[in-house]
N, C-alpha and C positions, 0 to 999 in steps of 0.2 A: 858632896865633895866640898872641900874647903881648902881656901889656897895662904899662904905663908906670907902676910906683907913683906915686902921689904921695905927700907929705910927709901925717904924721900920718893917714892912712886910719886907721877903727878895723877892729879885728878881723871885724867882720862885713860889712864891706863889702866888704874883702879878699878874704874867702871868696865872697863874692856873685858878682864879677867874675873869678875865678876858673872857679867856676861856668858865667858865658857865657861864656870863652872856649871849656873844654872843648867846649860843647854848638856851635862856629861851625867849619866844614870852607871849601872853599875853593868851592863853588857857594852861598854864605850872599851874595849880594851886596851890601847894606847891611851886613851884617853886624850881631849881636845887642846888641857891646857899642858904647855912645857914647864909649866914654872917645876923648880926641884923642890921637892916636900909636900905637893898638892897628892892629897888622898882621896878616898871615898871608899865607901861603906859597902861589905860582902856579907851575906845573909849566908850565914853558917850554921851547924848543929851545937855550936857552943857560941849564939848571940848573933848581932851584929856588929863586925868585925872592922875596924877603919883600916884600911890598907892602903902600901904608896899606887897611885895611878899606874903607874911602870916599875914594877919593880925591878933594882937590879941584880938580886940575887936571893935566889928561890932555897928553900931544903923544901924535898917529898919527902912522903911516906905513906907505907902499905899504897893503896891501891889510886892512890895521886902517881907515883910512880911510873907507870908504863903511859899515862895520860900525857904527864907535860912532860916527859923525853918525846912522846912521837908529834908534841905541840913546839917544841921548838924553846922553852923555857927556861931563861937564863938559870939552869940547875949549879947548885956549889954542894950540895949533898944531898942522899939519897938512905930511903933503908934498902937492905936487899927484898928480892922480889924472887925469890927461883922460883914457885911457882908458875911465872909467867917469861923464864927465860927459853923455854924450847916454842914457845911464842911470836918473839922477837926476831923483826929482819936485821937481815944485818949490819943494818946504820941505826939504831936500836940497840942493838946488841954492842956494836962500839963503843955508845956512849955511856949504856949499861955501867959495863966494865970498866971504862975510865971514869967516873964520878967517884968522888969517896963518899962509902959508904958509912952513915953515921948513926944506923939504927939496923935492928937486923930483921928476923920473919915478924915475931912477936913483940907488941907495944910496949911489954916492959924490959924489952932491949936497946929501949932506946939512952943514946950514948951523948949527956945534957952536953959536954967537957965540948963534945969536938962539934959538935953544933953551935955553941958559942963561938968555938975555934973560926968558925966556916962564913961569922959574920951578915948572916943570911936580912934583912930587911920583910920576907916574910915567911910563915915557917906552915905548909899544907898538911895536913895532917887527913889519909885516907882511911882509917878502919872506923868497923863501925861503933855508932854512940855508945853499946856497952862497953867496950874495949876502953872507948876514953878513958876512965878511971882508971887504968891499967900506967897510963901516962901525965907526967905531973906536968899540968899543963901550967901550972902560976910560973913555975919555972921556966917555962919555955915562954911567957908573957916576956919575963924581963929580957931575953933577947932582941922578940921580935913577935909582932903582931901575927898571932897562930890561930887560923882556919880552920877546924875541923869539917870533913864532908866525906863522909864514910858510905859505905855500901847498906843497901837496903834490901828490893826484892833485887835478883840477879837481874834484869832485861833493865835496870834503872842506872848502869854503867852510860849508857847515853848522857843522861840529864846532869850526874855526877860528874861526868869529865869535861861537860862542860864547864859546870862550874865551879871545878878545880882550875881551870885554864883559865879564865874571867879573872878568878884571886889571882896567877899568877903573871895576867896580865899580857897572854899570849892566845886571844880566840881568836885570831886569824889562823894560824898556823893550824889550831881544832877542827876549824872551819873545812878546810884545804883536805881533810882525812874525810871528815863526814860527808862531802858531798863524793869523793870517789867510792867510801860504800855504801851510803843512797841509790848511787845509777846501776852499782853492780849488783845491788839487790833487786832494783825494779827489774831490771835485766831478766835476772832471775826468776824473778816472778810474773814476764813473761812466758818464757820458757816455760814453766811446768802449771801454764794456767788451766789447762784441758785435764788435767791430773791431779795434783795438789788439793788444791781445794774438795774436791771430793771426795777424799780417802780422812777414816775416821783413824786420829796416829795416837799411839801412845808412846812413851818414850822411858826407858831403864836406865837412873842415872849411876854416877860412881861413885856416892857417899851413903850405899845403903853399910846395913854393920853386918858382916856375916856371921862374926861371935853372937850377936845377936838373933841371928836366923831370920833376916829381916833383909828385905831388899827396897830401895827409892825410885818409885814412880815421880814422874816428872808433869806435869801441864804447864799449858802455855805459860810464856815469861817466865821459864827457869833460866838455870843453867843449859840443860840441853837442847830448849825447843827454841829459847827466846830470840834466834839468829834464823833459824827455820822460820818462825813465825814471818819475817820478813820476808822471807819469799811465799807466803801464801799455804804453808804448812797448817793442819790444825789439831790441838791435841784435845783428847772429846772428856768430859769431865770436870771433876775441880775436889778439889783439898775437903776434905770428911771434916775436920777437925783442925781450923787454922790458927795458925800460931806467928808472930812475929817473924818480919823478914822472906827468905826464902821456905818456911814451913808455911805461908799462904801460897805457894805456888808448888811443892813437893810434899809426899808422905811417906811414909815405911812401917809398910804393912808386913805380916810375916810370909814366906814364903809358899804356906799354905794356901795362902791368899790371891796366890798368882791367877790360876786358871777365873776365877768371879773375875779380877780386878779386868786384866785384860783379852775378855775372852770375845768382846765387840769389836776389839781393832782389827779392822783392814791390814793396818800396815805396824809394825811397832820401830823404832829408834832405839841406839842405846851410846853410852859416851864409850870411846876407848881415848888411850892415849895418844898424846901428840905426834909419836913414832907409830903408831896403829894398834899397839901392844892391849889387851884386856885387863883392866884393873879387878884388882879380886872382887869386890862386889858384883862385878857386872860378869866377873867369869863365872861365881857361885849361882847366876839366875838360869845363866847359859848352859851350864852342866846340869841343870834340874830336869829328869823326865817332865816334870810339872808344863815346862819351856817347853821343849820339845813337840808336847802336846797340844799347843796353841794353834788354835786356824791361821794365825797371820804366818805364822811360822813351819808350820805343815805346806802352806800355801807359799812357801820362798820369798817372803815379804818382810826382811827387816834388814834395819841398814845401821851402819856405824856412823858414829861424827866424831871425829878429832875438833880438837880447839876447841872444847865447849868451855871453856874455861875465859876465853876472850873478856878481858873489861875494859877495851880500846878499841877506838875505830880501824886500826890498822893490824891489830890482831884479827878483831869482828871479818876484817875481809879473810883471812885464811880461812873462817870456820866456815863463810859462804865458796870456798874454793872448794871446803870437806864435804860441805853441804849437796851441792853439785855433782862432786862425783858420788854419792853416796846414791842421788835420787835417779841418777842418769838410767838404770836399768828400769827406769818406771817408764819412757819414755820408748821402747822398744816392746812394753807388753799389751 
């Protein structure tokens, strides 16, 4: 961090602020010194970034977005997110809606004109490293000092929002989300300690292609298992063939494939939607005699999860809500 002389400081005050800057790293989120203009340096996917200690007004996007709204983050815009709006409670969902929105689903929707408009002092940028190219970032430099910290494997929304919230300067507020789904996890994984652990899971996600004839298996730290995993779930297996991203944690094998891939689980999982609704990938595995013919499924042992789409602590708790009811008949057999 480094802090902004002013005209005539005396000697001892120099050294004073000197002082907090040493003692201020880059998890200090207010940061120690008031001076205006004092910064310090965010370790991002595009460098190390100098940013104000407090900033006073933030723009998101992509998946910064539902982070530093449920952080409390002086936001002045925003990209849209529907993905993640049947997500959102609704003080979330307020602020959602009243932000202007200055970028839309896709990076190169983003809108230079009203972002400049919006005056922002830092500018988050959430999708991931390949997408950056999709967005001119020299241009979004000359506004304002722009962060990128985009998404990697799916269960790395933790470490991600955090420090999207660190840039914009708001980890208490992060803080305050994480530790209520921390407790309601361990909770959790009380509760289904005599059980959980011992059942070998597999899980059917909702981005397999059915034009393809192909369905998405899941293992731990997906999309659908990585909120399970938290409460003591475990999915048995690992990626044939991995690939950058969420393809070291999921695959999509063809259909044919189904009875080999999951024919050891105990128990199998699969994503529906946030209304409960079966998205086509996951209805096309459902409707397979293939399915049907499974031990875990012969055996009345597979369960839904809503919210597997969660990339926030306050989301993450609904999907342990889904999770719960989902596992609850385990606890009666």
């Amino acid at each position: 961090m480094s802090t902004r002389r002013t005209a005539r400081l005396s000697g001892a005050l120099l050294l004073s602020l000197a002082l907090v800057a040493t003692g201020c790293s880059s998890g200090d989120a207010g940061g120690s010194s008031g001076a205006k203009g004092a910064t310090r340096v965010i370790k991002a996917d595009n460098g190390d970034i100098k940013v104000p200690v407090k900033p006073e007004r933030v723009v998101a996007t992509g998946y910064a977005v539902p982070a530093l709204i449920e952080a409390g983050a002086p936001l002045v815009g925003i990209s849209t997110w529907k993905r993640g709006v049947p997500m959102m409670d609704a003080q979330t969902r307020a602020t959602y809606d009243r932000l202007e929105k200055v970028a839309g689903e896709a990076a190169a929707e983003t809108n230079y004109e009203a972002i400049a408009k919006a005056r922002p002092d830092v500018i988050v940028i959430g999708v991931p490293a390949p997408v950056l190219g999709d967005i001119d970032v020299k241009r979004l430099r000359s506004i304002a000092p722009v962060v990128a910290i985009g998404p990697t494997v799916p269960s790395a929304w933790r470490d991600l929002s955090r420090r999207q919230a660190d840039a914009a300067g708001v980890l208490k507020g992060l803080d305050a989300s994480k530790s209520a789904y921390e407790t309601k996890a361990a909770q959790l994984a009380t509760k289904y300690k005599d059980v959980l652990p011992k059942l070998k899971l597999a899980h059917i996600g909702a981005y397999g292609e059915v034009a393809k004839g192909n369905f998405q298996r899941e293992f731990d730290r997906s999309w659908g298992t990585n909120v399970a995993n938290d409460v003591g779930a475990k999915y048995y297996g690992q990626v044939k063939v991995k690939g950058p991203g969420s393809k070291s944690v999921s695959e999509y094998p063809s259909i044919e494939e189904l009875p080999a891939a999951l024919k050891d689980a105990d128990a199998i999982t699969y994503s529906v939607n946030p209304d409960g609704s079966i998205p086509p990938p996951v209805k096309y595995v459902l409707d397979s005699d293939l399915w049907k013919n499974l031990p875990a499924v012969k055996a009345g042992k597979t369960y839904a999860f809503r919210y597997t789409e969660a990339a926030s602590y306050k989301q993450a708790m609904q999907t342990l809500g889904a999770v719960d009811q989902a596992f609850a008949p385990l606890l009666k057999q």
